[in-house]
Backbone as numpy.savetxt, mean C-alpha at the origin, in Angstrom:
# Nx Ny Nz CAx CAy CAz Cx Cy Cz
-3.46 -24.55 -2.67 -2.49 -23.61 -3.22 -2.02 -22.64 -2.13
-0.98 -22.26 -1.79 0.07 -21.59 -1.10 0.09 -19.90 -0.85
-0.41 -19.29 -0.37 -0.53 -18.06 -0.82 0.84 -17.08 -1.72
0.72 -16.02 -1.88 1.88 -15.19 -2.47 3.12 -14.65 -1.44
2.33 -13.82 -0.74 2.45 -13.52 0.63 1.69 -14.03 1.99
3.15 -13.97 2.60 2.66 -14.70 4.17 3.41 -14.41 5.24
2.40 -13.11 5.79 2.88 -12.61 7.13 2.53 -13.19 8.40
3.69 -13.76 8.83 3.35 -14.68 10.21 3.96 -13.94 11.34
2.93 -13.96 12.64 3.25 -13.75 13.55 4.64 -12.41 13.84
3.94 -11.45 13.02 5.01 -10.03 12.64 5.22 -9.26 14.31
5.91 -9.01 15.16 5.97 -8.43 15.69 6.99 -7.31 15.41
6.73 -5.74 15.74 7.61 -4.68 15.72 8.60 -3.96 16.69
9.48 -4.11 17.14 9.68 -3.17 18.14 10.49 -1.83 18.27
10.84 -0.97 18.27 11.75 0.14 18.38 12.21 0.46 19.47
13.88 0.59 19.50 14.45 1.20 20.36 14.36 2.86 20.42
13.67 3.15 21.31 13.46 4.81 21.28 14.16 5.25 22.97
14.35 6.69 22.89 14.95 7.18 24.11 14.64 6.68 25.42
13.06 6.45 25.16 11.97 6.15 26.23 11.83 4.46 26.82
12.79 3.86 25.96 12.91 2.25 26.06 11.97 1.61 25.08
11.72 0.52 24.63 11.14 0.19 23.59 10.10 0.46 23.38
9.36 -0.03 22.30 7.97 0.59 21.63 7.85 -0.29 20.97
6.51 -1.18 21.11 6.06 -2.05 20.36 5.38 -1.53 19.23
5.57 -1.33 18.10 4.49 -0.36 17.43 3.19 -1.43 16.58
3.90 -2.88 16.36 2.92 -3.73 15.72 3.43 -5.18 16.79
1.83 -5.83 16.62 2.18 -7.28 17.51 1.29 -8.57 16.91
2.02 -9.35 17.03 1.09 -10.93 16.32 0.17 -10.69 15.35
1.06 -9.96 14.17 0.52 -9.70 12.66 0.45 -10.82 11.93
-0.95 -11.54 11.60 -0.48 -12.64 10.84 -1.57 -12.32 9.45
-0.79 -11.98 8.34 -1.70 -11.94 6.78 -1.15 -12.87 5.58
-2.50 -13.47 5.15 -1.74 -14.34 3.70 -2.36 -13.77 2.33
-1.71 -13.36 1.57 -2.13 -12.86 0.52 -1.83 -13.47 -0.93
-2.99 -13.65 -1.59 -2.89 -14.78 -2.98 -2.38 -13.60 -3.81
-1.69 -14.24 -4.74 -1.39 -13.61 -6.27 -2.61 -12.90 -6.86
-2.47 -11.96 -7.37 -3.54 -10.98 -7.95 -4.88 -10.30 -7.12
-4.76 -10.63 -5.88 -5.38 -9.93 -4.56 -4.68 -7.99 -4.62
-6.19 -7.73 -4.50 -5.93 -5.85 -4.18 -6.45 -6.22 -2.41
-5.64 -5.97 -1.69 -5.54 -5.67 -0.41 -5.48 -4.38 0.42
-6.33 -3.56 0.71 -6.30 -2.39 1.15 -6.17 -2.47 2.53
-5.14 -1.72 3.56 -4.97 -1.66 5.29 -4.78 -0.21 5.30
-6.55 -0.42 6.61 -6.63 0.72 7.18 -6.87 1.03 8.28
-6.47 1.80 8.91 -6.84 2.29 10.70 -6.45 3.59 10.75
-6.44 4.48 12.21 -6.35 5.52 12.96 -4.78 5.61 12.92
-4.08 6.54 12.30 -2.95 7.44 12.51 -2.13 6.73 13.40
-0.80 5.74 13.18 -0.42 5.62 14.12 -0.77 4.05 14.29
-1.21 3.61 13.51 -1.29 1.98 13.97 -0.68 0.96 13.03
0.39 1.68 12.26 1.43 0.71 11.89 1.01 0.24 10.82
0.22 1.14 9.89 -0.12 0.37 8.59 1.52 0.54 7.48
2.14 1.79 7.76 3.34 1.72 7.01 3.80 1.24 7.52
4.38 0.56 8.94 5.42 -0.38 9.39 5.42 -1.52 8.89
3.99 -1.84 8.66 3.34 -3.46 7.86 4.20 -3.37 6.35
3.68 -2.46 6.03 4.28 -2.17 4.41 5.88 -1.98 3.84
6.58 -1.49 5.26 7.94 -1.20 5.23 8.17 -2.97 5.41
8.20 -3.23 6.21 8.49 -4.63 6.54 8.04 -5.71 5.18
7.11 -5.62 4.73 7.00 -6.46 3.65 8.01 -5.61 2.41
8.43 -4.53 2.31 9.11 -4.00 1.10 11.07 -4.24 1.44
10.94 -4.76 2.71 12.35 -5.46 3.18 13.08 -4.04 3.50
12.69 -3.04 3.57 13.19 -1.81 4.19 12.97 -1.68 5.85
12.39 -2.36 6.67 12.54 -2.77 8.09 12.93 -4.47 8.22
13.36 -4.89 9.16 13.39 -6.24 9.53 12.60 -6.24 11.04
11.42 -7.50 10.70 10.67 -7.73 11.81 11.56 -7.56 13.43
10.96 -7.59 14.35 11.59 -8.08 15.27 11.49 -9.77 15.99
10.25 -10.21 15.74 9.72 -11.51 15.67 8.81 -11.78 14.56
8.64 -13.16 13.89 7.95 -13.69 12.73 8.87 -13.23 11.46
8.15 -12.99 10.43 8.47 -12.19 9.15 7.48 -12.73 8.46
8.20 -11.84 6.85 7.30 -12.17 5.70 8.06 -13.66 4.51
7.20 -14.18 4.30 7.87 -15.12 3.08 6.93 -14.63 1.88
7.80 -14.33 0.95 7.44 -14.10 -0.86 7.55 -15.39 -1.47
6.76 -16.07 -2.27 6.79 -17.31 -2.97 7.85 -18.27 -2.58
7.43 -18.51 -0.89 8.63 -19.18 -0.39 9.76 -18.98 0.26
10.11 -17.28 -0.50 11.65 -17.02 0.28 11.68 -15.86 1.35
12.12 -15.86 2.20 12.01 -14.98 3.42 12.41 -13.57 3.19
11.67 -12.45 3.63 12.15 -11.30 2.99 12.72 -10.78 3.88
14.04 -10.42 3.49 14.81 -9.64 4.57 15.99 -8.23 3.85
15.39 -7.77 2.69 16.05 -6.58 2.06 15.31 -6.04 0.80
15.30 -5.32 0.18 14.49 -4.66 -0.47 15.05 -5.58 -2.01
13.73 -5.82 -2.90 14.15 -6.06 -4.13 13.37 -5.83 -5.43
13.51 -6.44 -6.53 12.57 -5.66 -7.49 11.50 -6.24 -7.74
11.49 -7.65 -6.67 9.97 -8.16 -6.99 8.65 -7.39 -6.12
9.27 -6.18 -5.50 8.45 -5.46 -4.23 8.80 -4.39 -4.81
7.56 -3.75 -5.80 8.35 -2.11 -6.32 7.00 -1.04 -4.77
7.53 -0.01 -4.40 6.75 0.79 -3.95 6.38 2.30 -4.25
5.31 2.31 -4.05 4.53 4.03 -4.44 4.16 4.59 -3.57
5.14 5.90 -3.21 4.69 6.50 -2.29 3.93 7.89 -2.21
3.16 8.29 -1.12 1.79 9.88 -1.74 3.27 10.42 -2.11
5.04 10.36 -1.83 5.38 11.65 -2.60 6.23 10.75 -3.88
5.47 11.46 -4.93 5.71 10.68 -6.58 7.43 9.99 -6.17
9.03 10.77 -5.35 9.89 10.47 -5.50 10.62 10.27 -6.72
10.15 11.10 -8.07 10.75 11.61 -9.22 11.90 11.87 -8.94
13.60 11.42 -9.83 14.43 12.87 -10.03 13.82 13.79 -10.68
14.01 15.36 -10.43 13.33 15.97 -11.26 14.26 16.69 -11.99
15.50 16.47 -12.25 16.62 16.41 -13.39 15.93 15.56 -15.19
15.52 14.45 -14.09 15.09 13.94 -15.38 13.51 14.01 -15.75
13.13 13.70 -17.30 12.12 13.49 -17.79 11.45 12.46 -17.55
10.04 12.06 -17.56 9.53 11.01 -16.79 9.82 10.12 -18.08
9.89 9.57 -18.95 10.47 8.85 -19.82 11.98 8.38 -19.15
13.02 9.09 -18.80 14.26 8.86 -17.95 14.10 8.22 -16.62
13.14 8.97 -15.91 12.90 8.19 -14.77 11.97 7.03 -14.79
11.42 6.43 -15.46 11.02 5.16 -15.31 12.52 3.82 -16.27
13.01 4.51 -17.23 14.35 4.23 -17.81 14.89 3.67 -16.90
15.42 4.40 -15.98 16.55 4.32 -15.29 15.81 2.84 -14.09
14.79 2.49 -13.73 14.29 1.51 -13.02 14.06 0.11 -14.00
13.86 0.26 -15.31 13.92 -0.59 -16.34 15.57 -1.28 -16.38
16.45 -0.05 -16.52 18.12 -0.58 -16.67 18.53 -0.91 -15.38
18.21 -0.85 -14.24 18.07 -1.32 -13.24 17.82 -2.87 -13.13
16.68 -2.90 -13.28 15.81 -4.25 -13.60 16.21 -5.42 -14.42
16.40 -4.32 -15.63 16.70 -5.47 -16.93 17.79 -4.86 -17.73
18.53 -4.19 -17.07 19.72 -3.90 -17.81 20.52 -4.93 -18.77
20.94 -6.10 -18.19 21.70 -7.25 -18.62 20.87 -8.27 -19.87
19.41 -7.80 -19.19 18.43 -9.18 -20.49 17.83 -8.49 -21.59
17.57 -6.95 -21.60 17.12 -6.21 -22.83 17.73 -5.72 -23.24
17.57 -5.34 -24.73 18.10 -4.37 -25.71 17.98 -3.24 -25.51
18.60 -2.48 -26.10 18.56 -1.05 -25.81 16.76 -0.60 -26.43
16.57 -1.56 -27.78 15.41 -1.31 -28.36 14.35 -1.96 -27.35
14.65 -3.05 -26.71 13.66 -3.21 -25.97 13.13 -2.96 -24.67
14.23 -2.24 -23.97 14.06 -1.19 -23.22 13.31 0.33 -23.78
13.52 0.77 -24.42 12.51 1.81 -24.95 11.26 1.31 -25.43
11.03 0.01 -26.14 9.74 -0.07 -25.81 9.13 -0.65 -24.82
9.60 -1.13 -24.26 8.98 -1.70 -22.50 8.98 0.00 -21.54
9.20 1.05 -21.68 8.84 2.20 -21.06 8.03 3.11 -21.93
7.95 2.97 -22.97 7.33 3.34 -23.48 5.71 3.02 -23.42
5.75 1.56 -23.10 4.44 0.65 -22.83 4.20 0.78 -21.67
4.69 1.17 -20.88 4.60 1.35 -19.46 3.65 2.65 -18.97
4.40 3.74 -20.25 3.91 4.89 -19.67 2.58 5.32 -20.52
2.39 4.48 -21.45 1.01 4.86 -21.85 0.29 3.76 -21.40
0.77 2.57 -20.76 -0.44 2.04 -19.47 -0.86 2.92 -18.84
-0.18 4.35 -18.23 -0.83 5.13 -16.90 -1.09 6.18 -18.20
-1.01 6.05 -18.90 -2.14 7.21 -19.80 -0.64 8.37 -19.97
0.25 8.26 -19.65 1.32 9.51 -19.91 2.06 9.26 -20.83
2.15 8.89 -22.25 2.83 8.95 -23.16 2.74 10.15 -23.82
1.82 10.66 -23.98 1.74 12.36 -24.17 3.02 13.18 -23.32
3.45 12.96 -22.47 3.81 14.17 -21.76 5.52 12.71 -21.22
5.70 12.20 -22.04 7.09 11.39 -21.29 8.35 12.21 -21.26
8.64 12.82 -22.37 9.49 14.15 -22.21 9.79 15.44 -21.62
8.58 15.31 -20.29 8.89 16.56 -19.82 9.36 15.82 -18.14
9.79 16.67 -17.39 10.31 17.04 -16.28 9.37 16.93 -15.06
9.43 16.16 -13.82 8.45 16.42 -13.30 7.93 17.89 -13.08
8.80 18.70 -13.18 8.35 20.06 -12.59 7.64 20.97 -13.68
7.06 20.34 -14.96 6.73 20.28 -16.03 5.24 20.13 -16.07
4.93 19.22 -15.00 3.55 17.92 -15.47 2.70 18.23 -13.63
1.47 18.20 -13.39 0.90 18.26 -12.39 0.91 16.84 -11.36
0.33 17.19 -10.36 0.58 16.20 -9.27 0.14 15.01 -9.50
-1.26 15.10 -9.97 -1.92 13.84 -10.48 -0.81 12.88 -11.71
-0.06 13.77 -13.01 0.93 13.14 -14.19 1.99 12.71 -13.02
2.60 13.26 -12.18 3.92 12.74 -11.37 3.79 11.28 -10.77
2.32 11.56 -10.29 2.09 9.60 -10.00 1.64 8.73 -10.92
1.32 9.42 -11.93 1.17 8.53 -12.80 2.68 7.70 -13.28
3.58 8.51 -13.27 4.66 8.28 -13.90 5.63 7.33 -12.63
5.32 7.88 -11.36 5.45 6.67 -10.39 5.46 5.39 -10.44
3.78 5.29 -10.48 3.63 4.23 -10.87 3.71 3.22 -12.21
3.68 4.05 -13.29 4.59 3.46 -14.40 5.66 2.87 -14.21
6.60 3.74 -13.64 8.32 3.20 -12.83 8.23 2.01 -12.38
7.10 1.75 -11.30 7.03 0.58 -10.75 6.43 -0.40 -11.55
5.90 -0.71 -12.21 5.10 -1.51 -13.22 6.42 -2.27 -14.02
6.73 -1.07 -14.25 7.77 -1.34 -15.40 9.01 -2.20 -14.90
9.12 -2.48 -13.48 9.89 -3.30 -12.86 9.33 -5.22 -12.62
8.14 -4.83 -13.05 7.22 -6.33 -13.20 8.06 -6.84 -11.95
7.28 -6.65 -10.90 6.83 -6.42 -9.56 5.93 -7.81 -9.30
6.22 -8.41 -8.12 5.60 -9.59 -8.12 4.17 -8.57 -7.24
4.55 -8.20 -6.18 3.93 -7.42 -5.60 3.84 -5.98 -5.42
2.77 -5.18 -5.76 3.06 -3.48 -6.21 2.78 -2.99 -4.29
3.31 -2.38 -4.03 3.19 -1.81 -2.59 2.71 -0.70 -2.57
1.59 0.61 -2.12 1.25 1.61 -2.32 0.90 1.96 -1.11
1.46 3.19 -0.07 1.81 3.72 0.82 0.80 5.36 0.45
-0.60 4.98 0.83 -1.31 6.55 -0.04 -0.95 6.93 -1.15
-1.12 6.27 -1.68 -0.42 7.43 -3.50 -1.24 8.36 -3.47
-2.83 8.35 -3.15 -3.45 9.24 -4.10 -3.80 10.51 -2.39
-3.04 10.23 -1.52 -3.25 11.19 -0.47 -3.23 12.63 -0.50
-2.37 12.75 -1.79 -2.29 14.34 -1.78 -2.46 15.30 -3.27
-3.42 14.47 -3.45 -3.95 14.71 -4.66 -5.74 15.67 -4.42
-5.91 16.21 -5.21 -7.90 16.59 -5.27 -8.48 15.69 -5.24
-9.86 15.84 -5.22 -10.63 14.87 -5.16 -10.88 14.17 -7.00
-10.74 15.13 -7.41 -11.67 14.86 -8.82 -9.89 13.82 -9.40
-8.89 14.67 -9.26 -7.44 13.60 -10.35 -7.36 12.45 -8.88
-7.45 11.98 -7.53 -8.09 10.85 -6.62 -8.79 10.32 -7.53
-10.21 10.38 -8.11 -10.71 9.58 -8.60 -10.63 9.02 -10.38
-9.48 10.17 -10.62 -9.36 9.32 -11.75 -8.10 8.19 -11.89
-7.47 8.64 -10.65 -6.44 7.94 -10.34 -6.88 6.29 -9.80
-7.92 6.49 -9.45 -8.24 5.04 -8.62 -8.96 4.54 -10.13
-9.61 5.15 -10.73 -10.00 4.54 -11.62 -8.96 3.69 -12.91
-7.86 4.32 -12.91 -6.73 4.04 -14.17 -5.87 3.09 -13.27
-6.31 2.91 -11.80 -5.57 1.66 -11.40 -5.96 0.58 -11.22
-7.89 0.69 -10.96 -8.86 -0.63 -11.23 -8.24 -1.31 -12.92
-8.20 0.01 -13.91 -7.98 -0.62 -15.49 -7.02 -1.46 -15.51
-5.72 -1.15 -14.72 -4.30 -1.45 -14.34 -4.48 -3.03 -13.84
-4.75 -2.85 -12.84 -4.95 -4.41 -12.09 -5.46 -5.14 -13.15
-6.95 -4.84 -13.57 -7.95 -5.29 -14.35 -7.04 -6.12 -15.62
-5.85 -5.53 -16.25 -5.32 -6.13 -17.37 -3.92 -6.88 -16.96
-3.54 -6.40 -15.79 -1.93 -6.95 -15.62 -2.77 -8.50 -14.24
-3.56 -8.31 -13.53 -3.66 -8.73 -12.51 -2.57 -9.37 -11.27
-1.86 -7.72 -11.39 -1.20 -7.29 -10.02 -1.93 -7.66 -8.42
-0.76 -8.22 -7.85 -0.85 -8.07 -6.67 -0.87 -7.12 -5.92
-1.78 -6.15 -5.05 -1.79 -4.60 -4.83 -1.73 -4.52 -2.95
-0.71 -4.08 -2.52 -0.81 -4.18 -0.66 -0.64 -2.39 -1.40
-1.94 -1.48 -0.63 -2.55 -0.28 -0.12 -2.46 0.33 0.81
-2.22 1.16 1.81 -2.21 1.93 2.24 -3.19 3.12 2.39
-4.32 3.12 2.84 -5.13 4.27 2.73 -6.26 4.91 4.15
-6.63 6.04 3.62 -7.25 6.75 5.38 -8.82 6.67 4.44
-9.02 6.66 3.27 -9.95 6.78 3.14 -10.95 5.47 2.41
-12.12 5.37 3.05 -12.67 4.39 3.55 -13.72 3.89 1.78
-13.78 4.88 1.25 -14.62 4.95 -0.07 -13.51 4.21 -0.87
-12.10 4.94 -0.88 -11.35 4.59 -1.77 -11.08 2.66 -1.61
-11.19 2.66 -0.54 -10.84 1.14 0.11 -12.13 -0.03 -0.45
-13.10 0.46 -0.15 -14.20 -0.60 -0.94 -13.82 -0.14 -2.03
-13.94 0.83 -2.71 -13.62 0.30 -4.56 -13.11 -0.30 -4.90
-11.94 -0.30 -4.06 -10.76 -0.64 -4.82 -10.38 -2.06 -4.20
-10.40 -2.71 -3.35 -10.19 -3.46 -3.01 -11.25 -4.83 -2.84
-10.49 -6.02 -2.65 -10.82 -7.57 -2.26 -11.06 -7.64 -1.39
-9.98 -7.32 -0.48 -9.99 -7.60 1.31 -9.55 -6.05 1.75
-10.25 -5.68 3.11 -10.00 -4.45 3.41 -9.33 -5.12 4.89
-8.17 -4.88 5.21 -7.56 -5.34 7.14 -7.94 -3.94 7.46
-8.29 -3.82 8.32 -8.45 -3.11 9.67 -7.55 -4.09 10.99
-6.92 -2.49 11.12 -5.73 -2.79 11.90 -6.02 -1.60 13.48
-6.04 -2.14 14.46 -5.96 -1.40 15.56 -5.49 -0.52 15.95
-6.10 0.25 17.03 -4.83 1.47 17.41 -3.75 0.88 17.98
-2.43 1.55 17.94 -1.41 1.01 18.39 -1.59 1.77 20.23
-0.23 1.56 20.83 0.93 0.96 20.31 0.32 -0.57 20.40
1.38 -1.52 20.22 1.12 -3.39 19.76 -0.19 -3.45 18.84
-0.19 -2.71 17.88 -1.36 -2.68 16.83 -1.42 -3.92 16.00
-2.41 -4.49 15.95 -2.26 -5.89 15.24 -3.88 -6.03 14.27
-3.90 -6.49 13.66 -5.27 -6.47 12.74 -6.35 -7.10 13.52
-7.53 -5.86 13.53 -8.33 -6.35 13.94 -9.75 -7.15 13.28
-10.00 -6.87 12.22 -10.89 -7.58 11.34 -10.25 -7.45 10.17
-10.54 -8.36 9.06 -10.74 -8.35 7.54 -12.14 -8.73 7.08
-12.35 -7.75 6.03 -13.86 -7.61 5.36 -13.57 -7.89 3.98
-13.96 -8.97 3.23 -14.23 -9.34 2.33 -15.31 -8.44 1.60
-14.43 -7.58 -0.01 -15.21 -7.12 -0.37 -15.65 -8.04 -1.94
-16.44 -8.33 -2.02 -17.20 -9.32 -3.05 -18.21 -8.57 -4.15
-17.87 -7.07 -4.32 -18.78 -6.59 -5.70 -18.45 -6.64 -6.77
-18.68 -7.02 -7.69 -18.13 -7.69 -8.77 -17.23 -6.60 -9.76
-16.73 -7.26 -10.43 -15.78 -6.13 -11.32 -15.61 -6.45 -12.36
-16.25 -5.60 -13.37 -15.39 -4.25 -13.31 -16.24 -3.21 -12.36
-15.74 -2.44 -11.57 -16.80 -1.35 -10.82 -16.88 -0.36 -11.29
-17.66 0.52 -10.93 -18.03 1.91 -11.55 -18.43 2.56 -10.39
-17.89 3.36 -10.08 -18.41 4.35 -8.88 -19.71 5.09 -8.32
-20.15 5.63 -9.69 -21.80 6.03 -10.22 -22.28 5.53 -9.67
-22.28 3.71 -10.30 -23.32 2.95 -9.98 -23.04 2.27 -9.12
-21.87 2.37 -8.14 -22.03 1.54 -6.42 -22.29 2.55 -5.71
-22.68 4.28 -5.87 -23.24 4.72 -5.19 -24.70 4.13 -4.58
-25.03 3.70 -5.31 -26.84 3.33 -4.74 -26.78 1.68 -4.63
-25.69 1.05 -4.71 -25.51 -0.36 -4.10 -25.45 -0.86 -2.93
-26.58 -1.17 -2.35 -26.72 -1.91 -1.05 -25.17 -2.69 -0.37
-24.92 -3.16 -1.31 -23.59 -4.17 -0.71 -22.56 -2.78 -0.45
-22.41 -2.03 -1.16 -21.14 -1.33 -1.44 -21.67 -0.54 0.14
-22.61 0.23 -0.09 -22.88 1.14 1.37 -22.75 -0.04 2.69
-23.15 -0.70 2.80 -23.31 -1.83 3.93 -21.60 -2.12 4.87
-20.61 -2.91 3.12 -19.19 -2.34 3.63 -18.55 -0.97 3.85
-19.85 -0.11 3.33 -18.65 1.56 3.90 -18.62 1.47 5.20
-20.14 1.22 5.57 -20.55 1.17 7.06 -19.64 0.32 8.25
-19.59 -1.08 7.65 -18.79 -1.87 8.01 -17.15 -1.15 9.06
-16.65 -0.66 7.47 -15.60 -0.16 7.92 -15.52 1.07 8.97
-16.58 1.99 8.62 -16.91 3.29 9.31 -16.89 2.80 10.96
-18.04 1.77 11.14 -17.91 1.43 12.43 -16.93 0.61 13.02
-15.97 -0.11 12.64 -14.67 0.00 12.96 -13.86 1.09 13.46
-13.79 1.73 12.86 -12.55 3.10 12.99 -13.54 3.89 13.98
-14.60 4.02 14.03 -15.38 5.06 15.15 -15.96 4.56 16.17
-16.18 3.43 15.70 -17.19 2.84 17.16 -16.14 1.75 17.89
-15.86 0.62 17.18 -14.82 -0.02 17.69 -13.49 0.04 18.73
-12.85 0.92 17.39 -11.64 1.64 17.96 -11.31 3.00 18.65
-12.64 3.36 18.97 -13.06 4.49 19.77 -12.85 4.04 21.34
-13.66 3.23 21.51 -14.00 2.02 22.64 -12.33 1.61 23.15
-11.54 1.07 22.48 -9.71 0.43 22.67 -9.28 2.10 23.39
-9.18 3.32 22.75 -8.34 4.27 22.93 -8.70 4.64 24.67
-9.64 4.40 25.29 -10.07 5.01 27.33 -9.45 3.54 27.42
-9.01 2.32 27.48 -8.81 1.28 27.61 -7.19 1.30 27.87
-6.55 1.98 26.67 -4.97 1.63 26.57 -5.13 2.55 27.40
-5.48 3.98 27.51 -4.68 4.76 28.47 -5.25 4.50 30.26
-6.14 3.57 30.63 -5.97 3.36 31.39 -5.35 2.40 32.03
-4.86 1.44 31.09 -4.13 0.36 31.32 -2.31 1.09 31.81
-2.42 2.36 30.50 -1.38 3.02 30.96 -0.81 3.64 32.06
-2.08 4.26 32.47 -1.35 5.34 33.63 -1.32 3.82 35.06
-2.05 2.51 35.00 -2.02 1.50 35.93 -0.15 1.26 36.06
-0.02 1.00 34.87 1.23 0.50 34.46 2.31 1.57 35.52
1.97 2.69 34.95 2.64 3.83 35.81 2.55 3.77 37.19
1.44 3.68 38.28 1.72 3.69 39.49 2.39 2.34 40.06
1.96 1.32 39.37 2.77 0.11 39.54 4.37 0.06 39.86
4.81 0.89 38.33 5.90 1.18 38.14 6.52 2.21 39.73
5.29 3.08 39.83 6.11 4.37 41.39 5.72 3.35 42.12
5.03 2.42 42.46 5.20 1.52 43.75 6.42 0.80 43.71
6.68 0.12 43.06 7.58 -0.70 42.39 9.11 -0.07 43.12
C-alpha cells in the first residue's frame, strides 16, 4: 500500500540579499493515512518550511510533495492548517467563522440545513458548542483554538497540518488541548503533520516523532517510532518505562546530538570564508 504523503528528496532554497540560503536539503518523508506525525528540532531548522511546502503555500526548489498521487503545488482544502495564532475574523462569531470555511468547502453540495448541521457538529467535536455565538474577543485563548481547529475539521481535510497550536497557550488549557485532540484523531482517524518545541507533547501525541537538524540545509535526522498503545493517559505514562525512554530519546537528540553539528557548521563556515578571501 502507497503511502498518503510522500516527501521526496525536498530541497529549499531562498533568494536573500546575502545570495541564497539553503534552509532545508534531501528531505525525504512518507506518511500513511491516519498517522499523527510530530517534527521537531532547534529554532530554525525548517520544521515550518516542511509544513509550508506540504500546505502548497511554498513551492520546493528541488523534489516535492505528492498527496494520494497528485503533486502539490498550491494550497487546497484537502490540507486545512492550524496555526499557535487561532487566525479568527473577529467580526465574526465562531459559529460564522467555521461557516464561512464549510461554504467555502461545500458551498455547491450542501444545504443550507446541512451546512448548519455539519458546523454545528464540528464545533461540539472541540467541545465549543456552548459558546458558538460569541466573538473571538468574547471566548479565551484556549476556546479560539478550539474553534480553529473545528474550522479545519469541518473542511474534511485529507491531511490536518498544525504549526504549534498549543504554543501559546498555559500549561494546564496545553494539556487539555492535547488531550481533546488524542479524542479527535481517536474518532475521525485524521492524518496529523505537527509542529512542536515541546518534547512531552510529541511522545503523547504522536506515532512517529522526525527530528530534523540544525539548519542551514536542515534535513531529518532520525525518526522514532512511538509504539504506546492508545488510548493514552498522561497520569499513567508518567511512570512508563517506554514513554520516559522516548522522552530521553528525543532529549538527547536536540542536546547531545545537535549540540555536537552547531562547532561543526560554524567551522566549516568561517573555512568557507577564508577560501572565499583567498579566492
Amino acid at each position: 500500500m502507497s503511502a498518503l504523503l510522500d516527501i521526496s528528496k525536498m530541497d529549499m532554497v531562498f533568494d536573500t540579499p546575502k545570495g541564497p540560503f539553503t534552509a532545508l536539503q534531501g528531505v525525504d518523508l512518507k506518511i500513511d493515512k491516519g498517522e499523527f506525525v510530530s517534527l521537531i528540532g532547534h529554532s530554525g531548522c525548517g520544521k515550518s518550511t516542511v509544513l509550508n511546502v506540504v500546505a502548497g503555500l511554498y513551492q520546493a526548489t528541488t523534489g516535492g510533495v505528492v498527496l494520494n498521487g497528485k503533486e502539490v503545488n498550491e494550497p487546497g482544502p484537502e490540507r486545512a492548517v492550524v496555526f499557535q495564532n487561532h487566525s479568527l475574523l473577529p467580526w465574526l462569531t465562531a459559529y460564522e467563522n467555521v461557516e464561512l470555511a464549510v461554504k467555502q468547502v461545500f458551498g455547491k453540495t450542501k444545504s443550507k440545513a446541512e451546512v448548519k448541521e455539519w458546523v454545528e457538529h464540528n464545533l461540539k467535536l472541540v467541545h465549543m458548542d456552548h459558546a458558538m455565538y460569541k466573538r473571538p474577543d468574547e471566548i479565551s485563548g484556549g476556546m479560539k483554538q478550539r474553534v480553529g481547529i473545528a474550522r479545519a475539521l469541518a473542511m474534511q481535510p485529507e491531511i490536518l497540518l498544525m504549526d504549534e497550536p498549543f504554543g501559546a497557550l498555559d500549561a494546564l488549557t496545553r494539556a487539555h488541548m492535547q488531550d481533546s485532540l488524542m479524542e479527535i484523531q481517536n474518532e475521525l482517524n485524521n492524518t496529523v503533520i505537527m509542529i512542536t518545541h515541546d518534547v512531552d507533547e510529541a511522545v503523547l501525541l504522536s506515532d512517529r516523532i522526525v527530528m530534523m537538524t540544525n539548519g542551514p540545509a536542515a534535513t531529518i535526522g532520525e525518526i522514532l517510532d512511538v509504539k504506546l498503545e492508545r488510548p493514552r493517559h498522561r497520569l499513567e505514562l508518567a511512570e512508563d518505562p517506554e514513554y520516559n525512554h522516548l522522552r530521553s530519546e528525543v532529549l538527547k537528540f536536540l542536546y547531545e546530538k545537535q549540540r555536537k553539528v552547531e562547532p561543526i557548521t560554524k567551522a566549516a563556515s568561517k573555512k568557507e570564508e577564508k577560501e572565499e578571501a583567498v579566492a
